[in-house]
C-alpha positions in Angstrom: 26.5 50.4 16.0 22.8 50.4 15.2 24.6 49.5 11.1 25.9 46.4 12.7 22.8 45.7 13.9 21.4 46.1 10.8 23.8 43.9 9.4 23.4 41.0 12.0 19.5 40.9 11.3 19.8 40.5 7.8 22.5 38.1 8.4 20.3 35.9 10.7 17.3 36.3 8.2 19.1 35.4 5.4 20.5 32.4 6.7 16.7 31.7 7.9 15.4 31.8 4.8 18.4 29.8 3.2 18.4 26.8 5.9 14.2 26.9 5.4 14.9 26.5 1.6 17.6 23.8 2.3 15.1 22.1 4.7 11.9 21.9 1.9 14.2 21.2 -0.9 15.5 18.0 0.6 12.6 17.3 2.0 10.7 16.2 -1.2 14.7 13.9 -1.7 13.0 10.5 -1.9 15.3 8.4 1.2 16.8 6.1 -1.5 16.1 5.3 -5.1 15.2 1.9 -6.5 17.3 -0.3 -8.6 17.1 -0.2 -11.8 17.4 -4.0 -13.6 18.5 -5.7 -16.4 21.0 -2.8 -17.6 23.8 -3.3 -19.9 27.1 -1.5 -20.3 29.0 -1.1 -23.4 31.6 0.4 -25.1 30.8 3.8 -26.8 32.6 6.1 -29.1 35.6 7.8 -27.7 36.6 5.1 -25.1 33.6 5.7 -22.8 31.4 3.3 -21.1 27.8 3.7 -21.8 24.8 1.7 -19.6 21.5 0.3 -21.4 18.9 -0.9 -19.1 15.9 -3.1 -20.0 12.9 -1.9 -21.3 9.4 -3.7 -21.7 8.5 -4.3 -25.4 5.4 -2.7 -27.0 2.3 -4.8 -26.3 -1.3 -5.4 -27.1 -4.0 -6.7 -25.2 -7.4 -6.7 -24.7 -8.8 -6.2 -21.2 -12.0 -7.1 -19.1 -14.0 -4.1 -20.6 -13.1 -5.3 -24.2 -10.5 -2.4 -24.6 -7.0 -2.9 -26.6 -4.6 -1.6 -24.2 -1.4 -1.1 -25.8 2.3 0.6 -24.0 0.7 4.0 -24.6 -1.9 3.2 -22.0 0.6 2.9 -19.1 2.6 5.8 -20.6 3.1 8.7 -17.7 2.4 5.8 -15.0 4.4 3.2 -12.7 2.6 -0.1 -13.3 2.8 -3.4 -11.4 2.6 -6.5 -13.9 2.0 -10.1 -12.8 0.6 -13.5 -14.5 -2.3 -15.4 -13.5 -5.6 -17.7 -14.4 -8.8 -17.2 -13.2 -9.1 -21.4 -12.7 -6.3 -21.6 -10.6 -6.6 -22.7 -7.3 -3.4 -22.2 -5.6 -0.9 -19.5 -5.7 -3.7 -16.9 -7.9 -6.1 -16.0 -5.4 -3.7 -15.3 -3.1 -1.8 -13.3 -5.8 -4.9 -11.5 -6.8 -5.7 -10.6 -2.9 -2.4 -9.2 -2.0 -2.2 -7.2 -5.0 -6.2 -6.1 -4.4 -4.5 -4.7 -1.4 -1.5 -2.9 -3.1 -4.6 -1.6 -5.7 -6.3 -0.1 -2.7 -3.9 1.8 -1.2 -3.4 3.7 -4.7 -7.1 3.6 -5.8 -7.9 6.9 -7.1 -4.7 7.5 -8.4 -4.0 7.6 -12.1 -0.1 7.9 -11.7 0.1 3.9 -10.4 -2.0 1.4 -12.6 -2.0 -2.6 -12.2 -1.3 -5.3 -15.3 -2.7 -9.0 -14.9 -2.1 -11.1 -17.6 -3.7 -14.1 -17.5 -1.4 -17.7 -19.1 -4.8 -19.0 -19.8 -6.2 -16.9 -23.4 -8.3 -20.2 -23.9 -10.0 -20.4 -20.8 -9.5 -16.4 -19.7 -12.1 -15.0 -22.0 -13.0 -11.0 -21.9 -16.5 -12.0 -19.9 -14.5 -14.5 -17.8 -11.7 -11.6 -17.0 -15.0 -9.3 -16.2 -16.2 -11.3 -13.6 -13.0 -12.0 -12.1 -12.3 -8.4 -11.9 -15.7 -7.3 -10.3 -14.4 -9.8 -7.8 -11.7 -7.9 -6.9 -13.3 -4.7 -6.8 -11.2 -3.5 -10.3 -11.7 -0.5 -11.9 -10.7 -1.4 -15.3 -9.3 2.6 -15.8 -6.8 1.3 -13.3 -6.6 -2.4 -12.7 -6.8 -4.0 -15.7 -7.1 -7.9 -16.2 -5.9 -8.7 -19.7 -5.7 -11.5 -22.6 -4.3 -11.9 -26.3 -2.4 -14.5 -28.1 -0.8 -17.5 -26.0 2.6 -16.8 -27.8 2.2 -13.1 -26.9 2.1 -13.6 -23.5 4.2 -15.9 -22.6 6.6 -14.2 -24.4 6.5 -11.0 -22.5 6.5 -12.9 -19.4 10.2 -14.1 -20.3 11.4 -11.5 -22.8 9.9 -8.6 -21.2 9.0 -8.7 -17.9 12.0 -11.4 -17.0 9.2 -13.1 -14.5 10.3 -16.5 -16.1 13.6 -18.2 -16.9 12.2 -21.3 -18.4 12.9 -21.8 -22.4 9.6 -22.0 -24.0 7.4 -20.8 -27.4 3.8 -20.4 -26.0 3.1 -23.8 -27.5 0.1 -26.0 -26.2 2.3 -27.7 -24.1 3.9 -24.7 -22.8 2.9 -23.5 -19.0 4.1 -20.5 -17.0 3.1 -20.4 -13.4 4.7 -17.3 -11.7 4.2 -16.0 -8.1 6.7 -12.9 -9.1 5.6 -8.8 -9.6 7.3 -6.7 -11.5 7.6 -3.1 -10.5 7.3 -0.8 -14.0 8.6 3.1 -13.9 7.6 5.7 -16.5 10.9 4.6 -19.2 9.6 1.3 -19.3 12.5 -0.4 -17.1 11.9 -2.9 -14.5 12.6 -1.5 -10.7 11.8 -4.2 -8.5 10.9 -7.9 -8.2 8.6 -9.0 -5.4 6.9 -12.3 -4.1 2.8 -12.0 -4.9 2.0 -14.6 -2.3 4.0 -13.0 0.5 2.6 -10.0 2.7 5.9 -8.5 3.6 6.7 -8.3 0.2 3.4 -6.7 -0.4 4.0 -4.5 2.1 7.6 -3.2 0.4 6.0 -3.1 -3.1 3.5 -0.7 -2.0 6.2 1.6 -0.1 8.3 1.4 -3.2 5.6 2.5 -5.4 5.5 5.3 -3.2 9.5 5.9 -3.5 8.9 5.6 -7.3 6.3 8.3 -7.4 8.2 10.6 -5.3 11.4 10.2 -6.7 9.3 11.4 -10.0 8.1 14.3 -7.9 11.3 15.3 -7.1 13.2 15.1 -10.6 10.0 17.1 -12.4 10.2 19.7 -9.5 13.8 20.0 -8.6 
């Protein structure tokens, strides 16, 4: 009797310790994962079908501070990217605000950094990015505000980032003028698209950031 006993407890205790387990493991389980966009599927050897996504190109740029920041920069964090000109009167400031916002709810942390290119190089200089960052309250560690060739830029924009679907070469008659985010993971790929100028957009692309990082969390400690 007092072996069945036994047996019962360590039953019970085991299952304890096994539904506890079950309970913490899943627990990190981000709720959903994020899209991933622009991928490709082909034909590989043998018959089966292989998926390619989109990746951002290597860059360089040169930021408030002066600094060349290349794709290495950026390389174990999730970035937000956008496009922007410190002279611009309309969609920009709000832009900038809304993503000062996003910026602050991640300030501190090294894991989620912020891109903003400016469409301007002409105007944008390094001392004009400067000021326009200290008016946002940008750490440059973490925010950066960045310029470089016209051709460059614009073609990241397209090419890269997939912000714009208008044909052009960077050209002095060539414009971009983007309201549109782009949510970077760790591989480079693209994970979400969202609306600079609208709040409740704003408000998903800072609870996807904090999908992104956890679904990173949960893959590295799985």
């Amino acid at each position: 009797m007092k072996i069945k006993i036994v047996n019962v407890i360590l039953l019970v205790v085991a299952a304890s310790v096994f539904v506890y387990a079950f309970f913490i493991f899943n627990k990190k389980k981000p709720i959903r994962y994020l899209a991933i966009f622009g991928d490709k599927s082909y034909e590989a050897k043998g018959g089966s079908t292989d998926t390619v996504y989109h990746t951002i190109g290597n860059f360089s740029f040169t930021n408030q501070d002066g600094k060349t920041l290349t794709e290495k920069d950026f390389k174990n964090s999730v970035y937000v990217a956008d496009f922007f000109f410190t002279t611009c009167h309309s969609i920009c400031p709000i832009m900038s605000s809304q993503m000062e916002k996003v910026y602050e709810k991640y300030k501190g942390n090294m894991a989620v950094k912020f891109l903003s290119h400016t469409v301007d190089p002409e105007i944008d200089t390094v001392e004009q990015l400067k000021r326009y960052a200290i008016k946002h309250n940008a750490d440059a560690n973490q925010w950066s505000f960045v310029t470089g060739s016209k051709k460059d830029l614009y073609a990241i924009a397209r090419t890269g980032y997939l912000l714009n679907a208008e044909q052009g070469d960077g050209g002095p008659d060539d414009f971009i003028h983007t309201q549109n985010f782009a949510l970077i993971d760790k591989e480079k790929r693209i994970r979400g698209f969202y609306d600079g100028t609208d709040s409740t957009d704003m408000n998903q692309l800072t609870k996807d950031i904090g999908l992104l990082l956890k679904e990173y969390d949960y893959k590295e400690n799985k």
